[in-house]
SEMI-507646 format. One record per residue (C-alpha): y, x, z; residue in one letter; residue number from 1. Coordinates in Angstrom, 3 decimals, decimal comma. Each point is the difference from the previous one (the first is absolute). Layout:
BEGIN
(r (Y X Z) a NUM),
...
This chain:
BEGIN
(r (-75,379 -106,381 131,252) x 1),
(r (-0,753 -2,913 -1,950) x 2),
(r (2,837 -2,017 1,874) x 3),
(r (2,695 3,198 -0,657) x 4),
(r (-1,370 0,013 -4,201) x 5),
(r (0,968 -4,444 0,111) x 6),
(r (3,197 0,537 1,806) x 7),
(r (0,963 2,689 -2,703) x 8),
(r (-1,011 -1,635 -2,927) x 9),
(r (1,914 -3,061 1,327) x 10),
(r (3,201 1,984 0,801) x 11),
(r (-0,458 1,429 -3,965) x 12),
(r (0,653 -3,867 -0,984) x 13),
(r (3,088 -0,135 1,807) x 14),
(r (3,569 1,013 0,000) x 15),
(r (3,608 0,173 0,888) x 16),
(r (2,661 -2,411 -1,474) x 17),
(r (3,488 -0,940 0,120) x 18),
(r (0,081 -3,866 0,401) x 19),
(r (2,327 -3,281 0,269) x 20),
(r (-1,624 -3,532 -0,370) x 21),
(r (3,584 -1,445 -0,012) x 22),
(r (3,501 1,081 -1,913) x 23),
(r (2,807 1,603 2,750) x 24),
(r (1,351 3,311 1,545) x 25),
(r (-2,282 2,980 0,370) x 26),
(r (-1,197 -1,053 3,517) x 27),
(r (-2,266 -1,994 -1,982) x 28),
(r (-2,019 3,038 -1,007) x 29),
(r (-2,815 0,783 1,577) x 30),
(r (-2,589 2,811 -0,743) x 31),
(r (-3,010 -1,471 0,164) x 32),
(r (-3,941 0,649 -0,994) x 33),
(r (-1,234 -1,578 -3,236) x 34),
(r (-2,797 -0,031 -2,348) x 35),
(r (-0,027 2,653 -2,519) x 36),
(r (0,287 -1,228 -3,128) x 37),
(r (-3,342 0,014 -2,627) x 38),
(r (1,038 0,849 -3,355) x 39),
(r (-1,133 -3,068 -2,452) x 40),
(r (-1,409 1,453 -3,532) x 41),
(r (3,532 0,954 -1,523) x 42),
(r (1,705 1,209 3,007) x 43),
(r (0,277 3,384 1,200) x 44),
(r (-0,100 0,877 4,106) x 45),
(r (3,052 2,536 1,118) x 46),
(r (0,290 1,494 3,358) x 47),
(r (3,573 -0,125 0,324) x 48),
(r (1,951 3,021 1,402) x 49),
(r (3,399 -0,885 -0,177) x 50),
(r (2,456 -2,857 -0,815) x 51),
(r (3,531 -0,765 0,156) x 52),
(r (2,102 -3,703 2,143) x 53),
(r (2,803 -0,801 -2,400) x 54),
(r (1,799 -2,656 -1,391) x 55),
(r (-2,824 -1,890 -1,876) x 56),
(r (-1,881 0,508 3,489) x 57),
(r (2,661 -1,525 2,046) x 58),
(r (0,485 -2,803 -2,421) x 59),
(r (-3,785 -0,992 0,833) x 60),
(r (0,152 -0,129 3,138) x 61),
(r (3,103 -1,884 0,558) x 62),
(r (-0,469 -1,874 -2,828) x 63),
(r (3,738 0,166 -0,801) x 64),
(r (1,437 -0,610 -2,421) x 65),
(r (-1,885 -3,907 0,686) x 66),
(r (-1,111 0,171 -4,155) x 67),
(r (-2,222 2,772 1,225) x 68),
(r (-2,374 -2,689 1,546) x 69),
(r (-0,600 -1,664 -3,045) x 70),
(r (-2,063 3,246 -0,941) x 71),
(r (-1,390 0,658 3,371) x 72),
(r (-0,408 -3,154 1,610) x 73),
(r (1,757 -2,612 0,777) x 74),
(r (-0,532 -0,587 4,025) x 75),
(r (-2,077 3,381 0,208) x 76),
(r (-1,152 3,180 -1,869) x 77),
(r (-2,614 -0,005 -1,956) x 78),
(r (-0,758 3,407 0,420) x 79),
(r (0,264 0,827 4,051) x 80),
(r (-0,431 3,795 -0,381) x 81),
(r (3,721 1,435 -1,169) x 82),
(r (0,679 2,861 -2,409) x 83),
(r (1,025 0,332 -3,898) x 84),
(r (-0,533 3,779 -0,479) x 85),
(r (-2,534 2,327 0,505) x 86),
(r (-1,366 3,499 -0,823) x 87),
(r (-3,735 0,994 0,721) x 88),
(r (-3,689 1,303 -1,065) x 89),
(r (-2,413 -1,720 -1,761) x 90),
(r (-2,987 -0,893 2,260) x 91),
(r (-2,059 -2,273 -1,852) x 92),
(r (-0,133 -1,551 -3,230) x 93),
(r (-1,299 -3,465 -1,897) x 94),
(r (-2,903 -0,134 -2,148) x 95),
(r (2,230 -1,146 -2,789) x 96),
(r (2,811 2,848 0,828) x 97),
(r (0,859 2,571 -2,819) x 98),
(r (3,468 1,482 0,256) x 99),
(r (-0,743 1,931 3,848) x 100),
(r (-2,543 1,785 1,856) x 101),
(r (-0,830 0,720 3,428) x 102),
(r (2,630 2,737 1,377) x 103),
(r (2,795 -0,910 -2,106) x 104),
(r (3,510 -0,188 1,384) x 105),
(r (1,253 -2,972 -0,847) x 106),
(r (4,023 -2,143 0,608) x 107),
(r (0,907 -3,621 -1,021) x 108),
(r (2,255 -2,505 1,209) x 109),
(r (0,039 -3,658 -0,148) x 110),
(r (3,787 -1,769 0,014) x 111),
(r (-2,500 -3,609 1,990) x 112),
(r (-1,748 2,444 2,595) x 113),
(r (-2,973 2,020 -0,496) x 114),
(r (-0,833 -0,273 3,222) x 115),
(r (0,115 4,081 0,580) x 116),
(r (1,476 0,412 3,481) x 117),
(r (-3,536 0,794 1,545) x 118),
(r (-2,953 2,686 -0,358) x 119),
(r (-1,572 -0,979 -3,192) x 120),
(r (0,784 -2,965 -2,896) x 121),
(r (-1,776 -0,982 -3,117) x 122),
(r (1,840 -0,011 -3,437) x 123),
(r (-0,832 -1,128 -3,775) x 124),
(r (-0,001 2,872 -2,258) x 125),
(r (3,089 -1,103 -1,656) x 126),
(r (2,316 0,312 3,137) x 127),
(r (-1,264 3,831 0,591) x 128),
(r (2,046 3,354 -1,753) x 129),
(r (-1,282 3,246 0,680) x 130),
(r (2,078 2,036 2,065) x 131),
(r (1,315 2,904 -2,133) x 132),
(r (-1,592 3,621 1,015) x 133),
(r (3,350 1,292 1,783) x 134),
(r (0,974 -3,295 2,152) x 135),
(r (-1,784 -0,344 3,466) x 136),
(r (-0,463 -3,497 1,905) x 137),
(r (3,509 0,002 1,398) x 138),
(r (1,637 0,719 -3,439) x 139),
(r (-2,088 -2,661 -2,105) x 140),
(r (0,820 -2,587 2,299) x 141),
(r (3,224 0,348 0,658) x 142),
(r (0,471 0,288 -3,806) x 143),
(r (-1,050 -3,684 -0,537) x 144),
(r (2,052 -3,299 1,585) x 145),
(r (3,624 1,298 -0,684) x 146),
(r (-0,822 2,025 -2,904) x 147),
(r (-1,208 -3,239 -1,899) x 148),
(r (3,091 -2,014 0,589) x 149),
(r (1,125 2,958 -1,191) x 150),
(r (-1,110 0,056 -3,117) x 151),
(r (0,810 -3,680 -0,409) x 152),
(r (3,834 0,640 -0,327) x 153),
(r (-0,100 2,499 -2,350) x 154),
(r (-2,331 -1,504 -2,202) x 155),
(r (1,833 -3,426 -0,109) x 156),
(r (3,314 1,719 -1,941) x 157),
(r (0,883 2,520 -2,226) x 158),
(r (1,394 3,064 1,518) x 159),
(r (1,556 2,456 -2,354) x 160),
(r (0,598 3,728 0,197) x 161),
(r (4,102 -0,196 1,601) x 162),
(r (-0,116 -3,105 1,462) x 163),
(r (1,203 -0,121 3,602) x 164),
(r (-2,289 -1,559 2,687) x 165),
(r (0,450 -1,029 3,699) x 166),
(r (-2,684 -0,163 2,658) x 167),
(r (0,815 -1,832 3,069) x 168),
(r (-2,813 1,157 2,350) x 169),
(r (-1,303 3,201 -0,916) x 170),
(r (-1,562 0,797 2,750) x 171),
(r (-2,547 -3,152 -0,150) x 172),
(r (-3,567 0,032 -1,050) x 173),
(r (0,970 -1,738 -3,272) x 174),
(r (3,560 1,925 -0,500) x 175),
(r (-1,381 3,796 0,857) x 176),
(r (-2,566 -0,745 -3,104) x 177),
(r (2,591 -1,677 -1,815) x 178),
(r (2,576 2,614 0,456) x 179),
(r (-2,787 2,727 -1,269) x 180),
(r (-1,052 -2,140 -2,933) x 181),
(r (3,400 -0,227 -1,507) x 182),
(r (0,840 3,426 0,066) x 183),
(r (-2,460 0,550 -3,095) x 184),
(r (2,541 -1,900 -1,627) x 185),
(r (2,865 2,461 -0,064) x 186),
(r (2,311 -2,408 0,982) x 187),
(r (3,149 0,188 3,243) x 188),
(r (-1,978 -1,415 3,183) x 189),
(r (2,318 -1,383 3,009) x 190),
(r (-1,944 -0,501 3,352) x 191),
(r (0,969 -1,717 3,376) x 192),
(r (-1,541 1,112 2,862) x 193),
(r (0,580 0,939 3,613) x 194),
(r (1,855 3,594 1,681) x 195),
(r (-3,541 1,364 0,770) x 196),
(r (-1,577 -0,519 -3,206) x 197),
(r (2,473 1,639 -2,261) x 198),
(r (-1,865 3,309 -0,826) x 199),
(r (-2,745 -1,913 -0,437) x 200),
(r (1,318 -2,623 -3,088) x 201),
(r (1,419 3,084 -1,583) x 202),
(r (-3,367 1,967 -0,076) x 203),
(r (-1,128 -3,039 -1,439) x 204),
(r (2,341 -0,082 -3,070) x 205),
(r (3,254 -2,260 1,284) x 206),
(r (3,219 1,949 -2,142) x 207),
(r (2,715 -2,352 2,553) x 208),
(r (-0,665 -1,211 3,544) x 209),
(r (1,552 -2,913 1,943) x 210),
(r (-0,583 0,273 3,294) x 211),
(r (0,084 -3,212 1,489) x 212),
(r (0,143 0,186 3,618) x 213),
(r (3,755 1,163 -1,484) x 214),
(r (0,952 -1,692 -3,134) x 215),
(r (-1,133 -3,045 -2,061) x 216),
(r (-1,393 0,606 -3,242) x 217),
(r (1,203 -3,124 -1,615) x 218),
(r (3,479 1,166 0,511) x 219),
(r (-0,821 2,888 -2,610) x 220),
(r (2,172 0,209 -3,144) x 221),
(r (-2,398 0,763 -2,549) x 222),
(r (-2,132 -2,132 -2,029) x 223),
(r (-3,428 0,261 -0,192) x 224),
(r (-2,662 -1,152 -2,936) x 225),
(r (-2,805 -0,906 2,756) x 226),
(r (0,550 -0,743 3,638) x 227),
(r (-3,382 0,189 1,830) x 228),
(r (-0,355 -1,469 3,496) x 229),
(r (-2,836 1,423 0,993) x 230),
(r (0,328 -1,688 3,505) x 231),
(r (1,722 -3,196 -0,333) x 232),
(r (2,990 0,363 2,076) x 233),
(r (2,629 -0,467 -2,579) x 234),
(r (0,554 -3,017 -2,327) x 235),
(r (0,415 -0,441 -3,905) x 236),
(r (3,560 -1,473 1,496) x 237),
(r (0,939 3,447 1,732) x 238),
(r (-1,494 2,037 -2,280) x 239),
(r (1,250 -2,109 -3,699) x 240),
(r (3,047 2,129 0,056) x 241),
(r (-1,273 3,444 -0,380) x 242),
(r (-2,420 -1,500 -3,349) x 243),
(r (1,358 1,335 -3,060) x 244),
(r (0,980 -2,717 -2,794) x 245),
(r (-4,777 -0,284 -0,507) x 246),
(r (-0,805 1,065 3,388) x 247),
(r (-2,781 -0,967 1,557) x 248),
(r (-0,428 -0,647 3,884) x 249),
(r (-4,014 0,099 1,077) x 250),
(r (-0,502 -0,832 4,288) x 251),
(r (-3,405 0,578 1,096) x 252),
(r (0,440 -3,141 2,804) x 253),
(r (0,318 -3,717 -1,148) x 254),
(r (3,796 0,100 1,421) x 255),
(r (2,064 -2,702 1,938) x 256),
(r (-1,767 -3,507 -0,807) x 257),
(r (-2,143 1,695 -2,278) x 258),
(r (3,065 0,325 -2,329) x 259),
(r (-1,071 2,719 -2,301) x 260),
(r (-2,661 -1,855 -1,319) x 261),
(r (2,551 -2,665 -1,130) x 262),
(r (2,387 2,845 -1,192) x 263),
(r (-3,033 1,646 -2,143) x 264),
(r (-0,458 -3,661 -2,264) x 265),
(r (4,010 -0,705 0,228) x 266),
(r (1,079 3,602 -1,057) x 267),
(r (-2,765 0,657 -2,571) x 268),
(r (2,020 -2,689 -2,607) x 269),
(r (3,531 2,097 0,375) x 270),
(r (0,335 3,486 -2,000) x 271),
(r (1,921 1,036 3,064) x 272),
(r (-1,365 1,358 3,391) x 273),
(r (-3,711 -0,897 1,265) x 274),
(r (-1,800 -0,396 2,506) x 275),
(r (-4,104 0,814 -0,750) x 276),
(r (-2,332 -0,912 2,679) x 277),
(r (-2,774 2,971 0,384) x 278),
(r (-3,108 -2,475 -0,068) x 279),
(r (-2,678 2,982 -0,200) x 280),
(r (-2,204 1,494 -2,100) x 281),
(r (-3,640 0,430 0,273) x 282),
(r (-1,319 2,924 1,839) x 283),
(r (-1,668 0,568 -3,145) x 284),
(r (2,939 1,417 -0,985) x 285),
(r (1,660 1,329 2,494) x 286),
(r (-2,152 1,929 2,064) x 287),
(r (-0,809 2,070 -3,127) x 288),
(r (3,393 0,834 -0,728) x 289),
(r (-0,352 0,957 3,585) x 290),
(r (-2,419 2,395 -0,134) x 291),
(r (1,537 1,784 -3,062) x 292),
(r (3,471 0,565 2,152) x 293),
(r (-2,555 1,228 2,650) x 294),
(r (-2,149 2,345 -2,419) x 295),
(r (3,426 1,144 -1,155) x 296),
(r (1,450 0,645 3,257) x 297),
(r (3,307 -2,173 -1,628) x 298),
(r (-0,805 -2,287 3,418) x 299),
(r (-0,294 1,009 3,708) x 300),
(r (-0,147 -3,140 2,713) x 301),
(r (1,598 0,147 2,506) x 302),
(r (-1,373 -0,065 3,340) x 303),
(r (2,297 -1,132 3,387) x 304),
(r (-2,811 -0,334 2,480) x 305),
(r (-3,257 -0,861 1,333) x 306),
(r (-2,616 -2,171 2,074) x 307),
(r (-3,371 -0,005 1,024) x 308),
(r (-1,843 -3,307 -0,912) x 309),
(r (0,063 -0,964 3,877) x 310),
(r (3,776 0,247 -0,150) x 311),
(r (0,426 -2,689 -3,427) x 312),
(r (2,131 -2,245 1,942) x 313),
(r (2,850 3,059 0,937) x 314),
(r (-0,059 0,664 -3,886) x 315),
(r (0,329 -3,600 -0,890) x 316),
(r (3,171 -0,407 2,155) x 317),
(r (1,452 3,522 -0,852) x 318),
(r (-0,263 -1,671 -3,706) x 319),
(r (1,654 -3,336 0,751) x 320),
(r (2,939 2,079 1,545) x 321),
(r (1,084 0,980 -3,502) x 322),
(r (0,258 3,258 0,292) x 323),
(r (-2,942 1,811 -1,313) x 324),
(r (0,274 3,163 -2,022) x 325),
(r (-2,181 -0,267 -2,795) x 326),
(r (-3,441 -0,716 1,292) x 327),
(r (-1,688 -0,602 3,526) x 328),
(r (-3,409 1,399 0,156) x 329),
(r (-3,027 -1,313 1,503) x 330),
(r (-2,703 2,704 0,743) x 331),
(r (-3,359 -2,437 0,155) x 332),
């Protein structure tokens, strides 16, 4: 008996994580048992019950684009358990914690890894929201990594009621929130996305659709006031034509040779068509707006498929593929 009461009260210490000690492919990943993490005086303990693999998440482990190591480590992670995004409970709390209780539901994300691809994390107050009353676990997560990028493109120009905008990638994380955000705007939204997904980007708010498995978007004769690539497979260079005489062309990727970061200083001195680079905003700020879309029910993520946390490294390499719908889930 008194051996069984050790062995569980061990095993309570314990639990399952995702983990790489080195950057590469997803046959890196390996789940693994960990410590569970103590919550210092400020920090908040959350059993984590769901959490998404997506772009962020594949940029950490690969470490690609390089620039990303100067953040996460040069030769190695810093952090060896993966994962940006999570939704959970409260468990246990800080002495010093004010803002949450045991038993609330809780979502965050963190753009340098929050380490939340495993059974439980810790988290400073100021990284938690409270998930709103009508969203469940699946919902508040996937409402996070795409949806603020999301937020980042909209928030870096001026869109006016009339304007005409085009989304390249709809059907992204970043470009299924986008495409939903900019609808409150009352302005003409143009999509791209694939056959399959064409019912879906027009119950999402898209008034013209290019389909391009069939046709090429930049070949379009109509100009456009914003051209958002919401997954960086165009260029300024393909796109410049379709910008009306002030347009502005926002990628959410660094482009060939990191090009639009040079196009953001070298067009931001002309009056004519620019390029703005989407360097984002606080969470701060954008998971709020978040959760007012969500209390609103103005914003519904979208959901392709999901994993268990045993099966990370399938959802990692369905990611890299491309080719995601929206979000991929992982039920922890």
């Amino acid at each position: 008996m008194l051996i069984f009461c050790s062995l569980e009260k061990i095993n309570t210490q314990k639990m399952k994580a995702a983990i790489r000690r080195k950057y590469g492919l997803p046959s890196r990943i390996k789940i693994e048992t960990s410590e569970k993490p103590i919550p210092k005086d400020k920090e908040v303990l959350i059993k984590v019950y769901a959490t998404t693999v997506n772009r962020t998440d594949c940029a950490i482990l690969t470490a690609q684009p390089f620039i990303m190591r100067f953040v996460l480590g040069l030769f190695k992670p810093r952090k060896i358990i993966l994962g940006t995004d999570f939704a959970g409970e409260v468990v246990s709390i800080g002495k010093n914690v004010t803002s949450f209780k045991v038993n609330d539901k809780v979502f965050g994300f963190t753009d340098t890894g929050s380490e939340s691809q495993a059974e439980y994390i810790t988290s400073v107050e100021e990284h938690l929201f409270p998930i709103p009353e009508n969203i469940n676990y699946k919902q508040a997560v996937a409402s996070l990594e795409g949806a603020h990028y999301a937020y980042t493109f909209i928030h870096k120009v001026s869109i006016q009621s009339g304007q005409k905008i085009l989304i390249n990638g709809a059907t992204g994380g970043i470009g299924s929130a986008l495409l939903q955000f900019v609808k409150q705007y009352d302005v003409k939204i143009t999509a791209t996305c694939n056959t399959q997904n064409i019912q879906l980007i027009k119950s999402l708010g898209a008034d013209k659709i290019y389909d391009y498995t069939k046709e090429d978007f930049t070949s379009d004769k109509e100009k456009y006031d914003f051209i958002f690539d919401a997954v960086g497979k165009s260029t300024f260079g393909k796109c410049k034509a379709l910008l009306k005489e002030k347009g502005v062309y926002i990628s959410s990727e660094l482009g060939p040779y990191s090009q639009n970061l040079f196009y953001a200083i070298t067009t931001s001195l002309s009056n004519n068509k620019k390029v703005i680079f989407p360097l984002p905003y606080s969470t701060q700020k954008t998971i709020p707006y978040i959760i007012e879309f969500l209390k609103k029910e103005k914003f519904s993520p979208v959901i392709d498929r999901e994993y268990s946390l045993e099966d990370i490294a399938l959802a990692y390499e369905y990611v890299l593929k491309g080719e995601k719908i929206g979000n991929v889930m992982i039920n922890v």
